[in-house]
ChimeraX commands (.cxc) that place a marker at each C-alpha (Angstrom):
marker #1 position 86.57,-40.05,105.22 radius 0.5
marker #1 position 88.25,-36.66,106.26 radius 0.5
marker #1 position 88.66,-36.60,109.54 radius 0.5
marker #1 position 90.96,-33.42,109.76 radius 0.5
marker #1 position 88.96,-30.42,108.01 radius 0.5
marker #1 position 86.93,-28.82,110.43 radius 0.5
marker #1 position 88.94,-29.56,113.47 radius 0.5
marker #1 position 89.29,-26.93,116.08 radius 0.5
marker #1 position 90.48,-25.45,119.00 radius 0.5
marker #1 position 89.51,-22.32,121.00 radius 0.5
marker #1 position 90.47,-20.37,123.45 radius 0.5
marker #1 position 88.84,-17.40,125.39 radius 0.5
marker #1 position 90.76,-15.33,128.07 radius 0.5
marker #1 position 89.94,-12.40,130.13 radius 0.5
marker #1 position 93.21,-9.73,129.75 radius 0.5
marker #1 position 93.56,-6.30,131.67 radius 0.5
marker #1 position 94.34,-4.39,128.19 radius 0.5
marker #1 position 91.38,-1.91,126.48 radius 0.5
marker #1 position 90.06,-3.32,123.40 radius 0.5
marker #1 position 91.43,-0.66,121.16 radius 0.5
marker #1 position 94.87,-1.54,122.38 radius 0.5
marker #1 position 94.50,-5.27,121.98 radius 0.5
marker #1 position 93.06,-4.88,118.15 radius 0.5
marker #1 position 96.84,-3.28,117.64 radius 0.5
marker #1 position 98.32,-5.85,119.63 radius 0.5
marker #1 position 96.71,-8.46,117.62 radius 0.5
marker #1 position 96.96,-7.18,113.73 radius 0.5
marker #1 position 100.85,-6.82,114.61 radius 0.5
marker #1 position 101.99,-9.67,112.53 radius 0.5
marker #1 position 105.25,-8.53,112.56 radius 0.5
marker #1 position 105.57,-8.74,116.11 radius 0.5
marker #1 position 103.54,-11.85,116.46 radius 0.5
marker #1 position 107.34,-13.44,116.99 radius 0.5
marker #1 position 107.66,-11.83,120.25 radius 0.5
marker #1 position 104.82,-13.73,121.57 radius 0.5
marker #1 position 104.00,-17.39,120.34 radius 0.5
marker #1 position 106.02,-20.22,121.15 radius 0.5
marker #1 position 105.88,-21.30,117.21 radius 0.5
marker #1 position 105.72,-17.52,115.30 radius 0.5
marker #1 position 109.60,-16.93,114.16 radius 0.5
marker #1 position 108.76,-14.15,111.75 radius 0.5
marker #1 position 105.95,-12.34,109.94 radius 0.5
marker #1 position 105.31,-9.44,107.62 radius 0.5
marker #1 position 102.72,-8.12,105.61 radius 0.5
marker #1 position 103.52,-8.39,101.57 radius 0.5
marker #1 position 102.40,-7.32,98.19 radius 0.5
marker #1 position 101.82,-3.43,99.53 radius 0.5
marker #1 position 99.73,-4.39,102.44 radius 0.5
marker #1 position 100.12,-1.63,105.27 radius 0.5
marker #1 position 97.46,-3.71,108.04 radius 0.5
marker #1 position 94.48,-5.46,108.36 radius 0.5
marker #1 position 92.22,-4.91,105.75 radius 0.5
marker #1 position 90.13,-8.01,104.32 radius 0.5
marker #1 position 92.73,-9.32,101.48 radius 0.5
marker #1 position 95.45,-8.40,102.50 radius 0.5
marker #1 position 97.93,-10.68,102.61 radius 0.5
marker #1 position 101.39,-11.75,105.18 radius 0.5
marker #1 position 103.96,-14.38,105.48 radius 0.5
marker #1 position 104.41,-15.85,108.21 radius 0.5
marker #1 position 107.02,-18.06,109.52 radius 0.5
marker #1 position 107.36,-20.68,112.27 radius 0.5
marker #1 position 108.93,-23.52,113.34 radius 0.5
marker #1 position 107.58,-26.42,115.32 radius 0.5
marker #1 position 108.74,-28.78,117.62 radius 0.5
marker #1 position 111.60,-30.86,116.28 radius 0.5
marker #1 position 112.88,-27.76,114.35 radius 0.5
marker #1 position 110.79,-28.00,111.22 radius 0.5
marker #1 position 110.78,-25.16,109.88 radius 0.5
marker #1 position 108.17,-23.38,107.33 radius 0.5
marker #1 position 107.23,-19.99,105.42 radius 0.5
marker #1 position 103.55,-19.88,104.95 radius 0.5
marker #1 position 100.95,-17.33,102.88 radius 0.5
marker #1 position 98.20,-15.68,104.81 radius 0.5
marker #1 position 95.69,-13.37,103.94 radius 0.5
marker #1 position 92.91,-11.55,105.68 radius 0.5
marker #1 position 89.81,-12.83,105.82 radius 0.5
marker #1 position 87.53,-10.40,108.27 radius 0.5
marker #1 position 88.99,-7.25,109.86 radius 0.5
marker #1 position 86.66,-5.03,112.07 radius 0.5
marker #1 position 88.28,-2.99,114.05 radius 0.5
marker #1 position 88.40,-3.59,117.26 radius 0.5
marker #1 position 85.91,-6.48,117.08 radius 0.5
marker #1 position 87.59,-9.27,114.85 radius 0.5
marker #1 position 90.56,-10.03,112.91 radius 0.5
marker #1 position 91.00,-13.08,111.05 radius 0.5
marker #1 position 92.93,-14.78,108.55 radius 0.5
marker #1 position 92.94,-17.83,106.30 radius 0.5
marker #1 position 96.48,-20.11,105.71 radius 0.5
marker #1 position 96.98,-21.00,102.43 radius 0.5
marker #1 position 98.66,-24.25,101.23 radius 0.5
marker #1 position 100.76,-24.28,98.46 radius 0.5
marker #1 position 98.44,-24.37,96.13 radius 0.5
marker #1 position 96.31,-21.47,97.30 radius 0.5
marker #1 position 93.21,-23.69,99.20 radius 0.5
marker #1 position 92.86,-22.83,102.90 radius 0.5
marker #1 position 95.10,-24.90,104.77 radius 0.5
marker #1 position 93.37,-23.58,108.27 radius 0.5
marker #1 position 91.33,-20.09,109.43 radius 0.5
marker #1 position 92.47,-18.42,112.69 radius 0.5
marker #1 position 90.38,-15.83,114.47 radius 0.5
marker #1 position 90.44,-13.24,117.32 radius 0.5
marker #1 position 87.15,-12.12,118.76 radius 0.5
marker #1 position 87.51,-9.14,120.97 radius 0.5
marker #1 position 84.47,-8.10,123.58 radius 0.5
marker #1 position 84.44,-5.65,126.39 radius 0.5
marker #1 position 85.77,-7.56,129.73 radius 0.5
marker #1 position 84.09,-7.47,132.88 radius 0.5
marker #1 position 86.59,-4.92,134.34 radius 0.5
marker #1 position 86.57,-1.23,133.22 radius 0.5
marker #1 position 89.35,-1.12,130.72 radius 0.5
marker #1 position 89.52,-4.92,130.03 radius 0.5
marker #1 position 89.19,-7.33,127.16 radius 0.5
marker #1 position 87.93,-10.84,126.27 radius 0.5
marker #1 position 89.93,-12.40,124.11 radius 0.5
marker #1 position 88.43,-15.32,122.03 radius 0.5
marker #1 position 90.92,-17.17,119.41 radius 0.5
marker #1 position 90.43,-19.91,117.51 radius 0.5
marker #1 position 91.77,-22.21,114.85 radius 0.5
marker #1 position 89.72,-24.54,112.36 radius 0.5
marker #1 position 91.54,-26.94,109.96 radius 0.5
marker #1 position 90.95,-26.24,106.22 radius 0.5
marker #1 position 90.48,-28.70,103.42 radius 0.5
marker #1 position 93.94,-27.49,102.33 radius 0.5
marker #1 position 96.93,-29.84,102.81 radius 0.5
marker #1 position 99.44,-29.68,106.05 radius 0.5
marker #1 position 101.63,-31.54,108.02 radius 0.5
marker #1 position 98.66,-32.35,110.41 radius 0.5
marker #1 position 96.78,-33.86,107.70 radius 0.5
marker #1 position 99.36,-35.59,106.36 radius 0.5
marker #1 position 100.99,-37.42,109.48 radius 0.5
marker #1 position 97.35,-38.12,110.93 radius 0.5
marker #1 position 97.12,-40.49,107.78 radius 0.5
marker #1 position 99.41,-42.72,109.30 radius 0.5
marker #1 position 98.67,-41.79,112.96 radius 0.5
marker #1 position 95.48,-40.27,114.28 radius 0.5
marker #1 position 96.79,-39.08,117.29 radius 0.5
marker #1 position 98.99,-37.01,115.65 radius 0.5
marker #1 position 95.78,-34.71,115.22 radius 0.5
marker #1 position 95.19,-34.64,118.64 radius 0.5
marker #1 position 98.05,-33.95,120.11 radius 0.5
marker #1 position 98.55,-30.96,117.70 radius 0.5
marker #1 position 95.45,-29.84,118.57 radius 0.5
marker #1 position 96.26,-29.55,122.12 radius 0.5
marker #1 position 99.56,-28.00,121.71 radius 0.5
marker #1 position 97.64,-25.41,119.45 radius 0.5
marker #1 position 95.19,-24.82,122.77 radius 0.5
marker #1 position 98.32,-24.28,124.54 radius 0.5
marker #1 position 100.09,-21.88,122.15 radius 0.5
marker #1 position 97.01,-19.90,121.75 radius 0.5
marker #1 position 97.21,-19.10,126.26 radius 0.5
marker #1 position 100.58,-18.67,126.11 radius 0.5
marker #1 position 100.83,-15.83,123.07 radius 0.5
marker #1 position 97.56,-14.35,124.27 radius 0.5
marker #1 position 99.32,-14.19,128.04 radius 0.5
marker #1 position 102.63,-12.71,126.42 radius 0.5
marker #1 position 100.67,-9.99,124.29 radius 0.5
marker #1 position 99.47,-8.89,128.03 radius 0.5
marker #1 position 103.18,-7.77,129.21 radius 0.5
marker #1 position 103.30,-5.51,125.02 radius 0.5
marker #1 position 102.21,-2.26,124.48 radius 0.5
marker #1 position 101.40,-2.16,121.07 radius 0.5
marker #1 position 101.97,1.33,120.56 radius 0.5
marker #1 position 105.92,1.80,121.53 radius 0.5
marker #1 position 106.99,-2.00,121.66 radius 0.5
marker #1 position 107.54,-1.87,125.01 radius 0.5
marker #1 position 106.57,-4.19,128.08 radius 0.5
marker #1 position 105.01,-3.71,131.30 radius 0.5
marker link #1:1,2 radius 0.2
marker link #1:2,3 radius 0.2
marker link #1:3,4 radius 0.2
marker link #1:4,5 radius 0.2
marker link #1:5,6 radius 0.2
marker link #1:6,7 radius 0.2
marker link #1:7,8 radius 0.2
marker link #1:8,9 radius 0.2
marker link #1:9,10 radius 0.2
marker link #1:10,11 radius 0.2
marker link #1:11,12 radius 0.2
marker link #1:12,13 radius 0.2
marker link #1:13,14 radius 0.2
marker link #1:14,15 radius 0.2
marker link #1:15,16 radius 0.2
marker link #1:16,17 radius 0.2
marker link #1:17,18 radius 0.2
marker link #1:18,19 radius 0.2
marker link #1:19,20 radius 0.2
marker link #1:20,21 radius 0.2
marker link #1:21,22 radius 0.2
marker link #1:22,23 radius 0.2
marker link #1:23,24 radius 0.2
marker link #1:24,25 radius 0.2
marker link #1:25,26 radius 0.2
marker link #1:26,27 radius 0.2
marker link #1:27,28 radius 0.2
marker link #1:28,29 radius 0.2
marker link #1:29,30 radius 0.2
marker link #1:30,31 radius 0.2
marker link #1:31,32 radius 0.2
marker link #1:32,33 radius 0.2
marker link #1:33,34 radius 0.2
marker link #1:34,35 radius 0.2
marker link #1:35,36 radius 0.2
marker link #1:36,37 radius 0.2
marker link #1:37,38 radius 0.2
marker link #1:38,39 radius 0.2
marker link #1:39,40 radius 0.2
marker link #1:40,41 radius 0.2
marker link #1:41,42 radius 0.2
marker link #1:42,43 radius 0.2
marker link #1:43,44 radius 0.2
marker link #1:44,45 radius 0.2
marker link #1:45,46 radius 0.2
marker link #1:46,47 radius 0.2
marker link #1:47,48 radius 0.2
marker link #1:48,49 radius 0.2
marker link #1:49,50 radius 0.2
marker link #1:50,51 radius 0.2
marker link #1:51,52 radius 0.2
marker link #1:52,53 radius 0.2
marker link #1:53,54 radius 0.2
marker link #1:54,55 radius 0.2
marker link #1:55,56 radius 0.2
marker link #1:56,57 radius 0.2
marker link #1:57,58 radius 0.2
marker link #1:58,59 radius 0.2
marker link #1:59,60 radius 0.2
marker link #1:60,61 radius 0.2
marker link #1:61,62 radius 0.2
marker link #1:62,63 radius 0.2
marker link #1:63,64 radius 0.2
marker link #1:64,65 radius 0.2
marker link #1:65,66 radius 0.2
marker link #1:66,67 radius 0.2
marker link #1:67,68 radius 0.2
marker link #1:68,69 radius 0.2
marker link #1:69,70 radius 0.2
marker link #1:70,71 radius 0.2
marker link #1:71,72 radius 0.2
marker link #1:72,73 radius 0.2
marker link #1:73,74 radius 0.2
marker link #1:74,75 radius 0.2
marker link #1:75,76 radius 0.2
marker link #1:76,77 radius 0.2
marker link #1:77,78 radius 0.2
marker link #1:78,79 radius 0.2
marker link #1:79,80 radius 0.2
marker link #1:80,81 radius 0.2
marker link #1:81,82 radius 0.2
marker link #1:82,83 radius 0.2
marker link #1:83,84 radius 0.2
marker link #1:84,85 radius 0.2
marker link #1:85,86 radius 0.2
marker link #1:86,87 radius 0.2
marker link #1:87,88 radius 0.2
marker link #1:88,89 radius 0.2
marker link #1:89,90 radius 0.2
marker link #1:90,91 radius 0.2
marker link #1:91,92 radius 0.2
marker link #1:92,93 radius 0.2
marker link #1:93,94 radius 0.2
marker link #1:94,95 radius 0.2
marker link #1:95,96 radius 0.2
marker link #1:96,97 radius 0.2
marker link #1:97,98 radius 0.2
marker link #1:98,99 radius 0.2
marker link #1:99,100 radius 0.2
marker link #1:100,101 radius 0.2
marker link #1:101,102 radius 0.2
marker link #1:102,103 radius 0.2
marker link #1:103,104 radius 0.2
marker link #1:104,105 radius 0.2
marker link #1:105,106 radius 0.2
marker link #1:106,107 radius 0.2
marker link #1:107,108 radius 0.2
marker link #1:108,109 radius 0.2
marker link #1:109,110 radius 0.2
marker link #1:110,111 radius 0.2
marker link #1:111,112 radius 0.2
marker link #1:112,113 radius 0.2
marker link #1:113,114 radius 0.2
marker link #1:114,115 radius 0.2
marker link #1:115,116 radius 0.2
marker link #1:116,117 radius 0.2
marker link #1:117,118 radius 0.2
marker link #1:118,119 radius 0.2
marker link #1:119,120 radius 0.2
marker link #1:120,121 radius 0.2
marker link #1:121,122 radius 0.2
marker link #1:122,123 radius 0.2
marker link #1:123,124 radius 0.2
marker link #1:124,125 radius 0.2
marker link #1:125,126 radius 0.2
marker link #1:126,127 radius 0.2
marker link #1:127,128 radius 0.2
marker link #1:128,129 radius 0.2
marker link #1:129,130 radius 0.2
marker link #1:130,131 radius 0.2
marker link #1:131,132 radius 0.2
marker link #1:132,133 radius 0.2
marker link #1:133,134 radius 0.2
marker link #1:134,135 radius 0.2
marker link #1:135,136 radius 0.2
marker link #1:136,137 radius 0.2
marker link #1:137,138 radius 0.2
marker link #1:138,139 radius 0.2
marker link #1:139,140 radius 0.2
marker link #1:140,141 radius 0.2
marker link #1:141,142 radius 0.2
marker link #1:142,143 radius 0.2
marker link #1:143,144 radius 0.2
marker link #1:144,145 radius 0.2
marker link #1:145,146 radius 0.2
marker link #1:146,147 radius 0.2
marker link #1:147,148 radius 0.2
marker link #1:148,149 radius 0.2
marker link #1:149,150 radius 0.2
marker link #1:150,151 radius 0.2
marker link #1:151,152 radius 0.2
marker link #1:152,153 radius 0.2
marker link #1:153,154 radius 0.2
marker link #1:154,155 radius 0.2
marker link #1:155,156 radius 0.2
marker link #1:156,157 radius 0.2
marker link #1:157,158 radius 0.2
marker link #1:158,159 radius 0.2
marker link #1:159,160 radius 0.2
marker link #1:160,161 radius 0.2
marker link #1:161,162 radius 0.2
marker link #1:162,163 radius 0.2
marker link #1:163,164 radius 0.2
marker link #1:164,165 radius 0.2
marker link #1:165,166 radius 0.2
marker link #1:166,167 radius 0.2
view
């Protein structure tokens, strides 16, 4: 029985930043680095410019422990400045998890609400792999996801998208 495709986590977060500007902040893949406690690097590839449905990025982190890895992304829904998502592919192209921003008008003038999420895909990862011999593996990656997802969402309040710059 698969226990591990399907999993998810989510995340939704009030931030003091237009919509417009969080769409940028978000889609910056290549400054995704700044903000998440895993992220070391990103960059779109194969001519991709932004987010457009297809396109496709690499993106590399490194976990706790120091494991490090280089993974293939590509775009699976971009509507500006609603949603932007995008699927991880394994090595051999199946979706190794799907991560998605939904952005909605806050409750304050000039405000967002930020919803992110992460399912598990079919596709093989580390995850999968280590819950084979330990369930809780699952879980407690699962939680540090929840975890990473506030704390890069709470670090892309202090960027402005548009110069680089913090508040």
């Amino acid at each position: 029985m698969d226990t591990v495709t399907g999993t998810q986590v989510a995340v939704t977060l009030p931030v003091p930043i237009p919509r417009e500007r969080m769409w940028d902040t978000v889609t910056a893949v290549d400054r995704t680095a700044e903000w998440s406690p895993e992220v070391i690097g990103g960059g779109w590839c194969d001519g991709a410019r932004g987010p457009v449905a297809g396109a496709r990025f690499i993106g590399r982190n490194r976990f706790p422990g120091g494991h490090e890895s280089m993974v293939t992304c590509v775009v699976v829904e971009a509507e500006r400045p609603d949603v932007f998502a995008w699927a991880v592919l394994d090595d051999t192209g199946r979706i190794s998890s799907t991560w998605r921003y939904e952005l909605r008008e806050g409750d304050e003038p000039g405000s967002t609400l930020v919803h992110h999420s992460f399912t598990h895909g079919p596709g093989a990862s580390d995850p999968r792999r280590r819950a084979g011999t330990d369930p809780r593996v699952l879980d407690d990656r699962l939680v540090t996801l929840c975890q990473n997802m506030i704390t890069t969402i709470a670090a892309m309040t202090t960027a402005d998208s548009t110069t680089g710059a913090t508040r």
